[in-house]
N, C-alpha and C positions, 0 to 999 in steps of 0.2 A: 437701548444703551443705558437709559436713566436708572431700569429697573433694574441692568443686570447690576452699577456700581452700588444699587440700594441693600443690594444683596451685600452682608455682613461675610458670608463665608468666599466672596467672589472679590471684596476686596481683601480678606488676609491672605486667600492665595496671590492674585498680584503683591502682595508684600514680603511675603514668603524669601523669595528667591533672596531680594537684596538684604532682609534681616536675619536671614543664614549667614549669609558672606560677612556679614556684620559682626555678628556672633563669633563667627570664626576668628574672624582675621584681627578683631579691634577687642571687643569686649572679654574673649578667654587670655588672651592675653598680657591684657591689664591685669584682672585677673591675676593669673600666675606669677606675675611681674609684681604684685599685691605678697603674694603668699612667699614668692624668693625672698623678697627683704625682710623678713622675719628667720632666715636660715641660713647658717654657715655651709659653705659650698661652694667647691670649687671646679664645679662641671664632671667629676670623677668622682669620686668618694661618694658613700651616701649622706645626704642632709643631717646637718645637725640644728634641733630648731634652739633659737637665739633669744625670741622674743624682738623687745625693739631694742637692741643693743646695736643694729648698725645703725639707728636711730641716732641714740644717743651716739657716738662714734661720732657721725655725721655733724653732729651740732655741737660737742662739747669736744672732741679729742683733735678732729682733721683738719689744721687749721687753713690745708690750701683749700678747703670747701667754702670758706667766706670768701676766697681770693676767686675762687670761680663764681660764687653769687654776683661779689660786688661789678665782675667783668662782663657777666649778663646782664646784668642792670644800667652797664656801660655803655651796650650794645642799643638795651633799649631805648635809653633817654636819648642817645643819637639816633636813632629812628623814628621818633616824634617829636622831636625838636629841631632838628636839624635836616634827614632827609626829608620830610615831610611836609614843612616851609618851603624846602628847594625845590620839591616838584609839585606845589603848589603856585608856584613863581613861576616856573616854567611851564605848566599847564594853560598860566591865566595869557602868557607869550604867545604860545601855539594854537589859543585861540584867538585870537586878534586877526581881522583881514590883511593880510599883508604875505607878499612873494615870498616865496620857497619855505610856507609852513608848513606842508606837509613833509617835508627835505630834515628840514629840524624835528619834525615827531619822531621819522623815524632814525636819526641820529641817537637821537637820547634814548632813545626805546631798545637799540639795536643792542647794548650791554647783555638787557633781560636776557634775548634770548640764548647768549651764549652758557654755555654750563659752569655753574660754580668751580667745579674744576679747575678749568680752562684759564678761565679770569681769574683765579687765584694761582697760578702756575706763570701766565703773564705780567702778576704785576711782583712775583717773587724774580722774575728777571729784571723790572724795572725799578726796582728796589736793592738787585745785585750791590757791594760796596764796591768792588774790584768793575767791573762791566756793566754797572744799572745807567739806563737813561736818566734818570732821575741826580745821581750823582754829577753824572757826565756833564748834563743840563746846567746844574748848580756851577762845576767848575767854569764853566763856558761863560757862565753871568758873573763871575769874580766872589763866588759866593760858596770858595772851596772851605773853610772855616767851618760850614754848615754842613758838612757833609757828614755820613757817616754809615755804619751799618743798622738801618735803618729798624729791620729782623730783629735782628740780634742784641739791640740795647732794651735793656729793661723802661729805661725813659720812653723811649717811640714805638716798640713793638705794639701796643695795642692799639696806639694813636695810627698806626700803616692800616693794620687790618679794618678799622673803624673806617678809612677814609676809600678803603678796596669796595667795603661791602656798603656804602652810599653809594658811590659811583655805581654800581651794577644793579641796585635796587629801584635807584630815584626816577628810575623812567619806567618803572612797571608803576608805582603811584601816582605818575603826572597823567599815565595813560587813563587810568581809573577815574582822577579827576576832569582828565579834560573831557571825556565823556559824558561825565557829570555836569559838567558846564553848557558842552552840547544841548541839554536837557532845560537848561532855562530859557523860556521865552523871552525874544530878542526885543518885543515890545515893552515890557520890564526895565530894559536900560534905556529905552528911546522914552520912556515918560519920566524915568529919572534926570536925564538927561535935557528936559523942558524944566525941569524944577532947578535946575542948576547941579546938578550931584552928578560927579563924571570922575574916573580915575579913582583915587582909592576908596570917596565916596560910594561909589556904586559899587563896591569890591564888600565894600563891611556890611552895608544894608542890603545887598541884593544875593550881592553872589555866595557871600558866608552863610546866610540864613538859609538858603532854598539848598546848599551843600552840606548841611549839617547831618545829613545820612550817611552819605557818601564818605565826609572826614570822618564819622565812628567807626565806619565799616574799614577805612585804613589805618586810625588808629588800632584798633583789634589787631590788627591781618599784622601790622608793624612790629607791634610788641608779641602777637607768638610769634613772626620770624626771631626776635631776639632775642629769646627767651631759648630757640631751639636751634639756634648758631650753631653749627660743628662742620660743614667740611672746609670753609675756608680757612677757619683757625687750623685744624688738621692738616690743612696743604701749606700753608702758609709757614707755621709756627710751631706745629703739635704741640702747642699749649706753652711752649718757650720764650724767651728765656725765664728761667726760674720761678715759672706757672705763672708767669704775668700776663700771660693771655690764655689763660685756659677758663673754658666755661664749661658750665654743668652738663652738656651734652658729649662733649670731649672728655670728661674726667669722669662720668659713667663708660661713656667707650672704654678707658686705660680702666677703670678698674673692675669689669666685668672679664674684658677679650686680652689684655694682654694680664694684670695680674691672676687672674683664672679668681678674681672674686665675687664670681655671682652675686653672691645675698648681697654686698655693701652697693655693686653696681644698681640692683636691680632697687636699694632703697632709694639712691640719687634718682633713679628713671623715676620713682614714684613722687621726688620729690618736686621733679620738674614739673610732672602732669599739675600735679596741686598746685603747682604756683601760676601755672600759665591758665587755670580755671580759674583762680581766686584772682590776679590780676586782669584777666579778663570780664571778669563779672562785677567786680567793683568799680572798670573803665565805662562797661554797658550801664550800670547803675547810675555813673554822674554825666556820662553823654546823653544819658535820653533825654529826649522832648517831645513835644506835644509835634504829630508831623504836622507838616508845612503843604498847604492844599494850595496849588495854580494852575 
């Protein structure tokens, strides 16, 4: 076995198969997705090439293109800031000894596995103005004043979808963490715990330090989910009212498939890849550290 993996030609065939599918499916792609946004074209006609004029377009003419950056950026600072805190509170809960924690893991977890879809079709009922629980709710507490179309106001629309897509994410992160926690050795807090450091003590020195892989690996995972946001806003809002909740993944979709404009579509898709590389490789750059050996 040692000999056969030593063998050069016996590992590119085992690699073969997956850096085909690679090629295919990811890398020609890009690709083409690269060379559309250099071209006017509307899926019919033939190419006209453009240069970086949907470039420029992009950055100096389309001014709801900032209004969909700043709304990804929206997404994202509430998913390391906010989800991210929360299901690290609730990670540090579910693991603590105490009755029906396994009941609560999988309460909180149970969102995940529902489909974006789903979850964004149930909380556009619960957000209804005429028939939402959420109204309903408010009127019942005397706190009809506050009510209102929740969707539909430029004010709260992206503050709804913001608050949909924590609740259905924050227990695929607590899960990640609590696993991670799982993994610290439990005589770690028992000699903390001699020295006098218990409760948030043991939380800064023990448990932030020996998880700092684990919180980079979420931070990442957090910021490409929000960075590449599109079918909740789509079910929820399609980018409404008055593209206050549109982001760069939804306003490539609108202007590849419904305005039939490939090249500007396909420059936004490029635009995204490059931000969600460059924000991720500048997160990787200031999260490293030296690993942590126990």
């Amino acid at each position: 076995m040692e000999k056969a993996l030593s063998n050069k030609k016996i590992i590119a065939l085992f690699l073969l198969p997956g850096l085909t599918v690679f090629l295919i499916f990811y890398f020609v792609p890009i690709v083409m997705t690269a060379y559309y946004s250099l071209q006017d074209w509307d899926g019919i006609n033939p190419m006209t090439f453009i240069g970086l004029d949907n470039y420029t377009k992009m950055f100096t003419v389309d001014k709801s293109f900032w209004q969909a950056v700043w709304n990804s950026l929206a997404f994202l600072l509430v998913g390391v800031f906010i989800q991210l805190p929360v299901s690290f509170a609730l990670a540090l809960l579910v693991s603590r000894k105490m009755k029906g924690r396994k009941w609560f893991r999988n309460i909180y977890f149970f969102p995940v596995v529902m489909s974006t879809t789903m979850v964004s079709l149930l909380w556009v009922k619960i957000y209804d103005p005429n028939i939402g629980m959420l109204n309903t709710l408010m009127d019942t507490l005397g706190l009809g004043a506050w009510t209102g179309a929740w969707l539909g106001d430029t004010k709260t629309a992206l503050l709804s979808v913001l608050i949909v897509t924590t609740w259905h994410y924050v227990g695929y992160n607590m899960l990640i963490l609590f696993a991670g926690m799982q993994g610290i050795p439990e005589q770690y807090y028992e000699a903390a715990k001699l020295d006098g450091a218990t409760g948030w003590k043991a939380v800064r020195h023990i448990t932030f330090p020996l998880l700092s892989d684990v919180l980079r690996i979420c931070i990442v995972l957090n910021v490409i989910y929000a960075l590449k946001t599109f079918e909740s806003v789509y079910v929820m809002t399609n980018g409404g009212p008055l593209n206050s909740t549109t982001v760069i993944a939804l306003k490539m979709f609108q202007e590849a498939f419904l305005k039939q404009n490939f090249g500007y579509g396909s420059a936004l898709a490029v635009f995204m890849v490059l931000e969600c590389l460059v924000i991720s490789w500048v997160l990787n750059k200031i999260l490293t550290q030296e690993k942590i050996e126990y």
